[in-house]
C-alpha positions as CSV (number, residue, x, y, z in Angstrom):
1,X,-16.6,22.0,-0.6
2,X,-14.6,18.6,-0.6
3,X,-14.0,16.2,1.3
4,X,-11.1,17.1,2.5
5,X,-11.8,20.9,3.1
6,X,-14.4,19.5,5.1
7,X,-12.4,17.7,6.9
8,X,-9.7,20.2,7.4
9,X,-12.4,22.9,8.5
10,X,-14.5,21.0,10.8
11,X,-12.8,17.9,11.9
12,X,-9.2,18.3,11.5
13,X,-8.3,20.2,15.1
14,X,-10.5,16.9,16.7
15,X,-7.6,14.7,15.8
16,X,-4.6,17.1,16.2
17,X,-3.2,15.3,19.7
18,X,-3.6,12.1,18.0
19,X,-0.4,10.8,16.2
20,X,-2.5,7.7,15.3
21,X,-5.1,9.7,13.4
22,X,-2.3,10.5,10.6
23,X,-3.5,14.2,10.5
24,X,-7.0,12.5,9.1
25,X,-5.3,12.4,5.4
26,X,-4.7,8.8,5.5
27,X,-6.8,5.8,4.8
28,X,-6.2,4.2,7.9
29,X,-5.6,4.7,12.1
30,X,-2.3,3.6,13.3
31,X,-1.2,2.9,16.4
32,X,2.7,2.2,15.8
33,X,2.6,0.8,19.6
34,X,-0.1,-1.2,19.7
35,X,0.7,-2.1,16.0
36,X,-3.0,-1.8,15.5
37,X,-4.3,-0.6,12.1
38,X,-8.2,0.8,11.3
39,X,-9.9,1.6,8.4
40,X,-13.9,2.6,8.1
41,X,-15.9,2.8,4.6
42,X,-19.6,3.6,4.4
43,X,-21.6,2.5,1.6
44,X,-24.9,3.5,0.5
45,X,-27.4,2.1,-2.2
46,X,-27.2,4.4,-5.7
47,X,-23.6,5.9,-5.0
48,X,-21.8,3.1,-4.2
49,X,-23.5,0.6,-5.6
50,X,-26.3,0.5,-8.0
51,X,-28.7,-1.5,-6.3
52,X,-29.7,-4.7,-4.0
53,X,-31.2,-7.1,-6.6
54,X,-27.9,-9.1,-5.7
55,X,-27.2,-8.7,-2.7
56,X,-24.5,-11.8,-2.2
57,X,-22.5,-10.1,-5.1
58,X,-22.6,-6.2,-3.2
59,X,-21.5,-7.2,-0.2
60,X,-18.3,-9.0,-1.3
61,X,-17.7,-5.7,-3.6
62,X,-17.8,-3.8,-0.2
63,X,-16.4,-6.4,2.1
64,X,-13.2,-6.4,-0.5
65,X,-13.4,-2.4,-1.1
66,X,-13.3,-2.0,2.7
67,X,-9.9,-4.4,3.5
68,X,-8.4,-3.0,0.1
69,X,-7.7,0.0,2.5
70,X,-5.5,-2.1,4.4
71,X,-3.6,-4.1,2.0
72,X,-2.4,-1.0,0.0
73,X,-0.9,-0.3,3.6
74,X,0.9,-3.1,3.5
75,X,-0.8,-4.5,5.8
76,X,-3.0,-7.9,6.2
77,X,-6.5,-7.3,7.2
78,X,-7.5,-10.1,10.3
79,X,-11.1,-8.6,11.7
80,X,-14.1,-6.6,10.7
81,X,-17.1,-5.4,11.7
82,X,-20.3,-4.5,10.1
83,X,-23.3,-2.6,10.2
84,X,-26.1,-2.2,8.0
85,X,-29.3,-0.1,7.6
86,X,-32.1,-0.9,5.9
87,X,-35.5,-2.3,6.1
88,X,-38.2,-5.7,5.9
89,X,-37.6,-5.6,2.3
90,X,-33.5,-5.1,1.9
91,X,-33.5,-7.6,4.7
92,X,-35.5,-10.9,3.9
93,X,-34.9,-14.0,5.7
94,X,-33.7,-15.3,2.1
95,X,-31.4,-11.9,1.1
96,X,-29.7,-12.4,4.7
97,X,-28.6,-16.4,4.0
98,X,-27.1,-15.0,0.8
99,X,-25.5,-12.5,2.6
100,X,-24.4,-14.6,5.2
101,X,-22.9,-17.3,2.8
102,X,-21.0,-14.4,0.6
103,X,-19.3,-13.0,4.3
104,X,-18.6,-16.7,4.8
105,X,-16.7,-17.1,1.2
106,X,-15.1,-13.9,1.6
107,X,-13.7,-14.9,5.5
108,X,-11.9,-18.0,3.7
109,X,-10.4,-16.4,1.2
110,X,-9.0,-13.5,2.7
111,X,-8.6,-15.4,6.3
112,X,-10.8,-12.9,8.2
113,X,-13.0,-12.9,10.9
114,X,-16.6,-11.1,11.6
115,X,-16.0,-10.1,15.0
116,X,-19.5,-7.8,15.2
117,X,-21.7,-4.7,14.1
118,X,-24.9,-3.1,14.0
119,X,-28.5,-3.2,12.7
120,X,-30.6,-0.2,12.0
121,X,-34.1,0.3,10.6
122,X,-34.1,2.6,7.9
123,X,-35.6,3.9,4.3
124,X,-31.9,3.9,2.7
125,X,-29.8,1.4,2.5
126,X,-26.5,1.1,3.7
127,X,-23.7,-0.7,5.2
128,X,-20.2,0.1,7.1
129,X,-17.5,-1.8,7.4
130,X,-14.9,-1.7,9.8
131,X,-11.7,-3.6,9.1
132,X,-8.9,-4.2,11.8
133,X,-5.5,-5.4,11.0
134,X,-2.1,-5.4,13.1
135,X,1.7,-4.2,11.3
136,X,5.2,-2.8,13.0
137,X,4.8,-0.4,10.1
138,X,2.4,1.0,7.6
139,X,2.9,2.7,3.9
140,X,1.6,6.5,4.3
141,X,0.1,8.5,2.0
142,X,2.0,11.9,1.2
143,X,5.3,10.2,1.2
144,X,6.5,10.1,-2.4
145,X,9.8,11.1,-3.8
146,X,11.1,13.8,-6.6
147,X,11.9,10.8,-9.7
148,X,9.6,8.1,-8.0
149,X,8.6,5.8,-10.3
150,X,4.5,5.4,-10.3
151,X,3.3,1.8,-10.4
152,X,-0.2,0.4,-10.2
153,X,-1.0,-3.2,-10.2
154,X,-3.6,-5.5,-12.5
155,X,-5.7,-3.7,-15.1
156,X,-7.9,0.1,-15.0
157,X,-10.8,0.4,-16.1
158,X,-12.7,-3.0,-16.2
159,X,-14.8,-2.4,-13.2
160,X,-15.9,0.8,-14.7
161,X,-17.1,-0.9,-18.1
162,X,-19.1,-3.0,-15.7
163,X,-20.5,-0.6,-13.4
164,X,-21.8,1.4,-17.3
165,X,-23.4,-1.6,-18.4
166,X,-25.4,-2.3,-15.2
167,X,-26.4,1.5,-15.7
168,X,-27.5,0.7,-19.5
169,X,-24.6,3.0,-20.9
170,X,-23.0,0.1,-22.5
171,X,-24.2,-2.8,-24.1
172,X,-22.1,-5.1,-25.3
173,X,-21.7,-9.4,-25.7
174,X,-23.0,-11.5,-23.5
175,X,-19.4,-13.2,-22.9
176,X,-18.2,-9.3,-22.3
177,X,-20.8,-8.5,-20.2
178,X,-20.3,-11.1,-18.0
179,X,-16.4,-10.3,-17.6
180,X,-17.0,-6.7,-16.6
181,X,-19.9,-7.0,-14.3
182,X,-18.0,-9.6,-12.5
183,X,-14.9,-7.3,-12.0
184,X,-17.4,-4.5,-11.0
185,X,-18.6,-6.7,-8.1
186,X,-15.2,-8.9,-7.3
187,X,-12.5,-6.6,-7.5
188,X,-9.0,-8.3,-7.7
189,X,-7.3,-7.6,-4.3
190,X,-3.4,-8.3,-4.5
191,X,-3.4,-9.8,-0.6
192,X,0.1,-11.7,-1.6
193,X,1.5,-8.8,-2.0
194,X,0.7,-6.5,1.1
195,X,3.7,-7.4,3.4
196,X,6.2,-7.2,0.0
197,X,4.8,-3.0,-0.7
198,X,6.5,-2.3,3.0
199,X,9.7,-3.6,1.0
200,X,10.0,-0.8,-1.7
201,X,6.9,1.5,-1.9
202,X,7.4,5.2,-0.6
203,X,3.7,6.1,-0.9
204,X,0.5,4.0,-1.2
205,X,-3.2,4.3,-1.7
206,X,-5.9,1.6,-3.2
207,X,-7.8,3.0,-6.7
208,X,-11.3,3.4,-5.2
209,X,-11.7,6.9,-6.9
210,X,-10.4,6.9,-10.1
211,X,-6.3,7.3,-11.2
212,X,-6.2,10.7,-11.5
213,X,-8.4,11.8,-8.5
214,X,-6.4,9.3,-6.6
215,X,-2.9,10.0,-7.4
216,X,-3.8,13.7,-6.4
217,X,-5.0,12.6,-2.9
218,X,-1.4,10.5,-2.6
219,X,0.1,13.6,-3.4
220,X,-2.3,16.1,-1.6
221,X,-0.5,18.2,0.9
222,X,3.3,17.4,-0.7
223,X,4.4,20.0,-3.1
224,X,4.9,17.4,-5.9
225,X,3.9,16.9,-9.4
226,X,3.5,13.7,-12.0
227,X,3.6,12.6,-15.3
228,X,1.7,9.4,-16.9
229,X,2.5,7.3,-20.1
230,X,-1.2,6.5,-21.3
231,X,0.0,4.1,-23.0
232,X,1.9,2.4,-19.7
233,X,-1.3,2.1,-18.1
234,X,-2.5,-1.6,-18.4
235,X,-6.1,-2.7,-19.2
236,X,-7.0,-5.9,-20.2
237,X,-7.4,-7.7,-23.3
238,X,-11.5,-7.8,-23.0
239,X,-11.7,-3.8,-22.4
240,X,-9.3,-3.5,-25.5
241,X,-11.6,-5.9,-27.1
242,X,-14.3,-3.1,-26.3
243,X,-12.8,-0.1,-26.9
244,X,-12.3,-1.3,-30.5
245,X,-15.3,-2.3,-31.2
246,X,-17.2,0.2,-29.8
247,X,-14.8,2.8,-30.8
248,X,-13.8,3.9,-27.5
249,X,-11.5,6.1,-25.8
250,X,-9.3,4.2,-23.4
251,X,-8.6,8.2,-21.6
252,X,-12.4,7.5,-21.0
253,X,-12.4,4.5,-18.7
254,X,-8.9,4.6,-16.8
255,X,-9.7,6.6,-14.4
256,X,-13.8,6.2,-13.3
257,X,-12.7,4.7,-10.9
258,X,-13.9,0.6,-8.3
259,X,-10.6,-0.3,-9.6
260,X,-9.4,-1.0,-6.3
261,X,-5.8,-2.2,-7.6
262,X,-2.8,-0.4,-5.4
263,X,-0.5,2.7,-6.5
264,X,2.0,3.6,-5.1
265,X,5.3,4.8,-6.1
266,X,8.8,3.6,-5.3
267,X,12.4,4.8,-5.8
268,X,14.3,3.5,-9.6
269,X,16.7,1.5,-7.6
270,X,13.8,-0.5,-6.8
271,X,12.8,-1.5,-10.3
272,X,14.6,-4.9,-10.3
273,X,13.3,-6.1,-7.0
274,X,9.7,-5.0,-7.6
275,X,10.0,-7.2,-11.5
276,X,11.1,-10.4,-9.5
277,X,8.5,-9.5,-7.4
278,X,5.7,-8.9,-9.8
279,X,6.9,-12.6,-11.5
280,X,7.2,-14.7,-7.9
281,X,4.0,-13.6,-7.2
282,X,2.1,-13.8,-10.6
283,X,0.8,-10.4,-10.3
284,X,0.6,-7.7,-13.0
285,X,2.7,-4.8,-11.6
286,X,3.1,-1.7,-14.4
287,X,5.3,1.2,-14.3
288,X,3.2,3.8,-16.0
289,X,5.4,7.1,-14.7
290,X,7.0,9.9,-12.9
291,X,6.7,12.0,-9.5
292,X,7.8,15.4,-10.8
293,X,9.0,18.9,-9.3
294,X,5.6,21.0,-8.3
295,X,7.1,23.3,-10.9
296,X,5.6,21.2,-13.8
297,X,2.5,20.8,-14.7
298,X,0.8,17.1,-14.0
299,X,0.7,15.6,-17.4
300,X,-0.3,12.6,-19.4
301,X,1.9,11.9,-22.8
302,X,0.0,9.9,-25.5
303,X,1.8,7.4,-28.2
304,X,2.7,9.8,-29.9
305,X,4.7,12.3,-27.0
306,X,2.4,14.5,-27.1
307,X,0.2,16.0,-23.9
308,X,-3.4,14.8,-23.6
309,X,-6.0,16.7,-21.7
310,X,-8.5,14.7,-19.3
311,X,-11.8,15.7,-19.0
312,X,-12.7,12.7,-16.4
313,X,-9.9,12.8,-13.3
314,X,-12.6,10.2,-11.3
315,X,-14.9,10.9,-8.6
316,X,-15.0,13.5,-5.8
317,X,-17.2,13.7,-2.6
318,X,-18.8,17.4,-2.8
319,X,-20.9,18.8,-0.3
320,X,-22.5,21.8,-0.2
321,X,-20.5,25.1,2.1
């Protein structure tokens, strides 16, 4: 079972009466009259991140994982709250001034605000993050159009190459090793460009997951299909460094997911304004395909034209039935 049959089976008929709730297939709560929009994230220690040997590093990656939720939206996040659990060892007087000063870094450079949270004493490790932000109006998920275009903005794939390294997968320069560990813990949030997506996007949702295993949620309960240009899909010039080097598959790494870019998909009449966009703003926007009838098949065309298989879609939350 997934999470979203769980979901459906057990929780789904909790939220029914509540418009706000978005049917529970959304990343957020929104209240279109109080113009109030809510997203929670849970993290634990060795599925979300790795571990705690530096700690002022994880809690930006989840501070920024948690508002990314929001700005995919469209919207700007303003508040959050936290809670973690852990204990006399995960908490040291000297891990909590690091945490402190990271939460202080990451309040000026997104302009947010702690506004309060929890402690717990526990064996495992973990934090949750609530973020708060206020909009008129919100992208939703499930929203896309027959001959949408499929954008996705920055580069895949980086933060994967970092997150294999700190698992001794890859080894690699020190110069390279640097790069990708950094965009494993600091991914690249496009805030600038929140209030624009409301402009021209159909359908949104932040690359948390993987590409595949999130353009399928986007598309979950619409009867819609897709098809990718691999070679559309933008990494950056150190991962193509890599992948030569090492020999690599770029199929391999574009969808494992931390990406934390936004995807979304807009109509073709909307190519123009989202380029002068993309260039005002100095950020990396790629059109890398197609919303399709549900009649075809979802694919992804190589170089060449020719249909590619992939054997990683990203990552899904199983539980046991």
């Amino acid at each position: 079972m997934h999470e979203f049959q769980l979901i459906e089976k057990y929780f789904l008929k909790l939220a029914k009466k509540n418009k706000s709730s978005l049917n529970l297939n959304d990343d957020v709560f929104f209240d279109k009259s109080k113009k109030l929009v809510i997203s929670i994230d849970t993290y634990v220690e060795g599925v979300h991140f790795v571990n705690f040997k530096k700690p002022e590093l994880v809690i930006k990656k989840i501070i920024r994982s948690s508002i990314s939720d929001l700005i995919c939206k469209g919207v700007k996040p303003k508040y959050y709250f936290i809670s973690g659990a852990g204990n006399k060892d995960t908490f040291l007087p000297k891990i909590l001034k690091k945490i402190s000063k990271s939460l202080k870094e990451e309040q000026k450079k997104f302009d947010i605000s702690l506004c309060g949270g929890d402690t717990v004493l526990s064996k495992k490790l973990s934090f949750s993050i609530t973020s708060v932000g206020f909009s008129k109006k919100i992208i939703f998920r499930n929203n896309a159009k027959i001959n949408d275009d499929i954008y996705v903005t920055g580069n895949l794939g980086d933060s994967s190459v970092g997150l294999n390294i700190l698992k001794k997968r890859i080894t690699t320069s020190n110069d390279l090793t640097k790069y990708f560990i950094n965009k494993y813990y600091l991914p690249d949030l496009k805030l600038k460009l929140a209030e624009k997506l409301l402009s021209f996007a159909n359908t949104s949702i932040d690359l948390s997951d993987g590409l595949i295993t999130d353009l399928e949620k986007l598309l979950n309960r619409q009867k819609l299909s897709y098809k990718l240009y691999l070679n559309s899909i933008p990494i950056s010039q150190n991962l193509k460094k890599l992948l030569d080097l090492k020999k690599l598959s770029k199929l391999s790494f574009i969808s494992q997911g931390d990406d934390y870019q936004i995807l979304f998909t807009a109509n073709s009449s909307k190519s123009r304004i989202i380029a002068k966009i993309s260039k005002s703003l100095g950020i990396k926007i790629s059109k890398i395909g197609k919303i399709c009838s549900y009649s075809q098949n979802p694919e992804i065309i190589d170089q060449k034209g020719k249909k590619i298989a992939i054997k990683n879609k990203g990552y899904y939350h199983n539980f046991k039935s």
